[in-house]
C-alpha positions as MATLAB code, in Angstrom:
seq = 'XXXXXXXXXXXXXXXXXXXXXXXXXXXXXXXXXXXXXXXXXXXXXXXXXXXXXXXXXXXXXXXXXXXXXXXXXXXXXXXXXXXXXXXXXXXXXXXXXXXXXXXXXX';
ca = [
      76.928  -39.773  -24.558;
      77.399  -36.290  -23.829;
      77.847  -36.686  -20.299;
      79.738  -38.797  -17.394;
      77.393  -41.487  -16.977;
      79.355  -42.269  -13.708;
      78.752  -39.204  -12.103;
      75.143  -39.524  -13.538;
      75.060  -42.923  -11.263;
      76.581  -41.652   -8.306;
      73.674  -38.362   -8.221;
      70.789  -40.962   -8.772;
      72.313  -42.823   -5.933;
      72.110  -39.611   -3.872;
      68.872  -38.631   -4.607;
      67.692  -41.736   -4.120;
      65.857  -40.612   -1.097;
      63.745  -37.969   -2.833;
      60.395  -38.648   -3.675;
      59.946  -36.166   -6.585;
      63.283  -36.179   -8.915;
      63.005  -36.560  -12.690;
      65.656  -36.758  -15.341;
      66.083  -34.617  -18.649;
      68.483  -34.224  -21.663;
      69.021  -30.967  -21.801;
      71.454  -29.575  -24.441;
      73.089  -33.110  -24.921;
      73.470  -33.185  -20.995;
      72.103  -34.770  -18.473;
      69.718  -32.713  -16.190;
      68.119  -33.773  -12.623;
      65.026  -31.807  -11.504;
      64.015  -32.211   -7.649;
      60.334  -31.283   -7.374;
      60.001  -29.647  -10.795;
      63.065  -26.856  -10.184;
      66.484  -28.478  -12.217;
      69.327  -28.760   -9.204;
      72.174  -29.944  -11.371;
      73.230  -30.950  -14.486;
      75.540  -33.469  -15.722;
      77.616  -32.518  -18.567;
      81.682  -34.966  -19.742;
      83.982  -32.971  -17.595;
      81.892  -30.915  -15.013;
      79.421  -30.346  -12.946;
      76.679  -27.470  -13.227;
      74.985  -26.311   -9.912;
      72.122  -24.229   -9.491;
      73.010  -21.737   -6.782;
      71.371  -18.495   -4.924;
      72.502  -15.749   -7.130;
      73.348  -14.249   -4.111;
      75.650  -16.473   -3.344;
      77.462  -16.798   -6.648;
      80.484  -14.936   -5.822;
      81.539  -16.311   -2.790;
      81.383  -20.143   -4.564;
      83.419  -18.711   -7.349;
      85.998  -18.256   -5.102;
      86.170  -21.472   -4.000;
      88.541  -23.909   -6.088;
      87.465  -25.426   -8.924;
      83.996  -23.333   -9.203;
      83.443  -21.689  -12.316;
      80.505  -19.207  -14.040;
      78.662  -20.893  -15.911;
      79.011  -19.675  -19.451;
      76.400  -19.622  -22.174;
      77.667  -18.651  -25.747;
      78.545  -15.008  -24.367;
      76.254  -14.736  -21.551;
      77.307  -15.580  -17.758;
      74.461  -17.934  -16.076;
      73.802  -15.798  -12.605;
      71.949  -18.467  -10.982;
      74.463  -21.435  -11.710;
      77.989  -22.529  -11.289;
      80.542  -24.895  -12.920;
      81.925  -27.152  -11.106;
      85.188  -29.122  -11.866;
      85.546  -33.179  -10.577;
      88.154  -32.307   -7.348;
      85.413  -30.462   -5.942;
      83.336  -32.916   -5.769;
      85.028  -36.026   -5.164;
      83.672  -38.603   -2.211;
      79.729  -38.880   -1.759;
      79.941  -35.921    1.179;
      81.432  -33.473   -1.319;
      78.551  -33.993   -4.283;
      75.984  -34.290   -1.856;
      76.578  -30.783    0.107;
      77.166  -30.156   -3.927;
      73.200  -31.520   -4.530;
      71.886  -30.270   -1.586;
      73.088  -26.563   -2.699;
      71.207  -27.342   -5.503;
      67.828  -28.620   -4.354;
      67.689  -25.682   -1.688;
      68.191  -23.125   -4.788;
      65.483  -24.358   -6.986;
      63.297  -24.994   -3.886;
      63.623  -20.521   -3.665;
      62.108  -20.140   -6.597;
];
């Protein structure tokens, strides 16, 4: 697998409570869609988050936040994010939540 299956667990476990949340492979990852808008994605080493664009540049300077990178092109609307920042269920949920509230702009 292309992903971290147990960080794939631990999100399924979070969004648990949603009514509307699908699953997709995206790009040999593992993508989760809350109410038809993708909030995260699942890939061996990191976490991507879909985030505000607005917001973008004040997450990047958090630790362990990232662009998100695609061949050359910088992903506005989404954000790495490495495994200390989201360590413990509170830290990937405000993680999710971020994500959900993004896609639920749209």
């Amino acid at each position: 697998m292309a992903y971290d299956e147990r960080l794939a667990a631990r999100i399924r476990a979070l969004l648990s409570s949603y009514s509307n949340v699908e699953e997709k492979r995206l790009m040999g990852k593992l993508a989760f869609l809350v109410n038809g808008s993708m909030c995260c994605s699942v890939s061996e080493d990191s976490l991507l988050i879909r985030v505000p664009p607005q917001d973008r540049e004040a997450l990047l300077r958090q630790a362990h936040v990232s662009p998100m990178q695609m061949g050359t092109r910088t992903m506005r609307g989404f954000v790495r994010v490495a495994p200390p920042a989201y360590r413990g269920a509170a830290r990937l949920e405000r993680w999710l939540e971020r994500g959900i509230a993004a896609g639920a702009r749209e």
